[in-house]
C-alpha positions in Angstrom: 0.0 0.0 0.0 1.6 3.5 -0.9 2.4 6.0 1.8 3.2 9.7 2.0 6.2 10.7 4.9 7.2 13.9 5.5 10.9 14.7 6.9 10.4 18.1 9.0 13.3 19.9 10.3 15.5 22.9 11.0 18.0 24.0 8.4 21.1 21.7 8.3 19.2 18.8 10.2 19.9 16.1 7.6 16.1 16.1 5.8 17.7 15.4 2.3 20.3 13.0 3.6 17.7 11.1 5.4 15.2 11.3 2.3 18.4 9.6 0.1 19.4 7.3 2.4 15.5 5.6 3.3 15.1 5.5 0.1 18.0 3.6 -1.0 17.3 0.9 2.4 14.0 0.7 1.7 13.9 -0.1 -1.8 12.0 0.9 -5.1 8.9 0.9 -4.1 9.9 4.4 -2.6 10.4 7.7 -4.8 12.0 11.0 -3.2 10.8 14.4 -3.3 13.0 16.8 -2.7 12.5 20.4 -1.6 12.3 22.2 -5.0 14.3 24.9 -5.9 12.5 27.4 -7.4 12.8 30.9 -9.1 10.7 33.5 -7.0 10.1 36.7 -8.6 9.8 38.6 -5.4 13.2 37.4 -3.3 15.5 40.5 -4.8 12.6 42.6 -3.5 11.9 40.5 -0.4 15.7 41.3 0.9 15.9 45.0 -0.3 12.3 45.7 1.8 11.5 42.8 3.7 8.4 44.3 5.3 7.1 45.3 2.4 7.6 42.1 0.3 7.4 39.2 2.8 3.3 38.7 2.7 4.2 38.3 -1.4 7.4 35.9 -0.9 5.7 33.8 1.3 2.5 33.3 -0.9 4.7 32.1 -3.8 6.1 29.7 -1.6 3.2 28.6 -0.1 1.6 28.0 -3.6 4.6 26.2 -4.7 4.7 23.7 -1.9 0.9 23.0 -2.3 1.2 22.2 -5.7 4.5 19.7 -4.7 2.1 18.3 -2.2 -0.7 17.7 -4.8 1.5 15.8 -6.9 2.6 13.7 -3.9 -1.0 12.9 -3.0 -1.0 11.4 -6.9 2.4 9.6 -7.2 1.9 6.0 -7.6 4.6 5.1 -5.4 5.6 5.7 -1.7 7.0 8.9 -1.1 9.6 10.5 1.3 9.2 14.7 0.9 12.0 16.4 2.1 10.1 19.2 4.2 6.7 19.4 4.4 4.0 22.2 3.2 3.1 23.0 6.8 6.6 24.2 8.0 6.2 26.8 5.5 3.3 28.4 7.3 3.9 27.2 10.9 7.8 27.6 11.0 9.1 30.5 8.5 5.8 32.6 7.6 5.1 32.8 11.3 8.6 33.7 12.5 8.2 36.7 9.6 5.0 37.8 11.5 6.7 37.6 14.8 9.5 39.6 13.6 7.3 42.7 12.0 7.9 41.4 8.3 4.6 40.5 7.7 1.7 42.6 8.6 -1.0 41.3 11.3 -3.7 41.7 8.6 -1.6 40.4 5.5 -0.7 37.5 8.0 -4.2 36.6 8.8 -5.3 36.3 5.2 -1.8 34.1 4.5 -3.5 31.7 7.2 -6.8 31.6 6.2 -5.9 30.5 3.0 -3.3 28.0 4.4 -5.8 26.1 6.7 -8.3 26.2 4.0 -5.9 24.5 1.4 -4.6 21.9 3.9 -8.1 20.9 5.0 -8.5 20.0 1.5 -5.2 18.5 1.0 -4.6 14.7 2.2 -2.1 15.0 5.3 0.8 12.2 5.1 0.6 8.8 6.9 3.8 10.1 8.8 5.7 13.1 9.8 9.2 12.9 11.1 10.7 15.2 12.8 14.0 15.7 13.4 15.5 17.5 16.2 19.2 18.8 17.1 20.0 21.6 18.8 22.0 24.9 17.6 25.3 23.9 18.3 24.7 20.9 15.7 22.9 22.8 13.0 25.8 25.1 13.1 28.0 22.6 13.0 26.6 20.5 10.2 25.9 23.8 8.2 29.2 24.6 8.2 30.2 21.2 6.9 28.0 20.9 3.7 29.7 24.5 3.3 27.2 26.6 1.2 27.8 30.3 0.5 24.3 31.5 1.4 24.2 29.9 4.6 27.2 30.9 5.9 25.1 34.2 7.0 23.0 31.9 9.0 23.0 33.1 12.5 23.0 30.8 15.6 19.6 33.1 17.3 18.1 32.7 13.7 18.3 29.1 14.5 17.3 29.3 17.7 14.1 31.0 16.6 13.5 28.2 14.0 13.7 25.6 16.3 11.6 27.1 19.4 8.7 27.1 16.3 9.6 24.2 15.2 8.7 22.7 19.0 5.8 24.1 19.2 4.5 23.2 16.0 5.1 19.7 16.3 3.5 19.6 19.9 0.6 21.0 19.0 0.3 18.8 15.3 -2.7 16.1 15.0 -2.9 15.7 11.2 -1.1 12.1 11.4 1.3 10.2 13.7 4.8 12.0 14.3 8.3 10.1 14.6 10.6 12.4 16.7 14.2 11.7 16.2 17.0 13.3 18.1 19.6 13.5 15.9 22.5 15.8 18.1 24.3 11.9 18.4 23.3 10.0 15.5 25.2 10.3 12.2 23.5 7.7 9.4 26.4 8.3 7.4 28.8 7.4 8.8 27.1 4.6 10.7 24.6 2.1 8.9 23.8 1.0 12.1 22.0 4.3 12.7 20.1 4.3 9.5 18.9 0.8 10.0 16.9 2.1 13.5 15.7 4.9 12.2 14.4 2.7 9.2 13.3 0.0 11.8 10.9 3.0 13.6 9.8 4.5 10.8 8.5 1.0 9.0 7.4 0.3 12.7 5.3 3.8 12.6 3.9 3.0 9.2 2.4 -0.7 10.1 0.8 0.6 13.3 3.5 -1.9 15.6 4.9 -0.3 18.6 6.3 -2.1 21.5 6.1 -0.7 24.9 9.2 -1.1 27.3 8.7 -0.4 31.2 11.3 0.2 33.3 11.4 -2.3 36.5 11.0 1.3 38.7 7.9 2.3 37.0 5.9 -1.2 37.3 6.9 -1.7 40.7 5.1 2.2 41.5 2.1 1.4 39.2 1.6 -1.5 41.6 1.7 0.6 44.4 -1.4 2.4 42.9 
């Protein structure tokens, strides 16, 4: 049976790595989508007034990622989405807003359209979220060694990530895999790659096992 997982994650977590790499263990039956790079015709305006400009960038994004998701919802195969259509409203629209780049009334229309759209949309069978902290975004960022991200800040990150929390705490759409990634490197290690693999297939067919430690059945007897 097909199924639709989105990776979710702070810049320089690893989403695209993971994407390649679950695809590849997993076999053909899975096809990856990877964030799209696309052409928007308001970023040069967007950084020379970002106030002005950022209701407009974010709308083309938005509209982009709804269309990727679209396609997603019609692919024949299982699908791993690197980044997910939500974080662009919930993570990077809404830390615009909160930083006086988007106006309360522009950002109020952006949202009624979002939750409209992804009402309509199909959500995926599984989001997973990975989570590091600053120090290792930094880190990794300045590994993969891309000019445009070298500008990256670590309280931009910061920001990203305290959104990126709250999001996920508060998301019911599907079932979400949290996966703390400050120690594992899937990379390097097969071994790391083959749990993550072993959770997320786990996720997907509804199995979980439940591990008590001694402490805790020995106080739920108490009760």
């Amino acid at each position: 049976m097909k199924k639709f997982v989105a990776v979710a994650g702070n810049i320089g977590v690893g989403k695209s790595t993971l994407v390649r790499l679950l695809c590849q263990k997993l076999g053909a039956d899975w096809q990856p989508f990877y964030e799209p790079v696309a052409e928007n015709p308001y970023l040069a305006d967007f950084y020379a007034n970002m106030q002005a400009w950022g209701f407009h960038s974010q709308l083309f994004f938005l509209t982009h990622r709804l269309k990727i998701h679209h396609a997603i919802s019609a692919h024949p195969r299982s699908v791993f989405q690197d980044r997910s259509v939500y974080e662009d409203a919930e993570i990077f629209a809404r830390n615009l807003h909160l930083q006086g780049y988007i106006t309360p009334r522009d950002y109020a229309t952006y949202r009624e359209l979002y939750q409209t759209l992804v009402e309509i949309l199909p959500p995926p069978d599984l989001v997973i979220y990975l989570r590091a902290s600053t120090p290792t975004l930094l880190q990794r960022i300045a590994q993969r060694g891309r000019e445009y991200e070298r500008s990256i800040s670590a309280e931009y990150l910061q920001s990203l990530n305290h959104l990126y929390e709250s999001w996920i705490s508060g998301f019911t759409l599907c079932p979400v895999l949290t996966i703390p990634t400050d120690n594992l490197n899937y990379v390097a290690h097969p071994g790391h790659l083959s749990l993550v693999a072993q959770k997320v297939q786990e996720n997907l067919t509804g199995k979980d096992e439940v591990v008590f430690e001694a402490e805790e059945v020995a106080l739920a007897a108490q009760n």
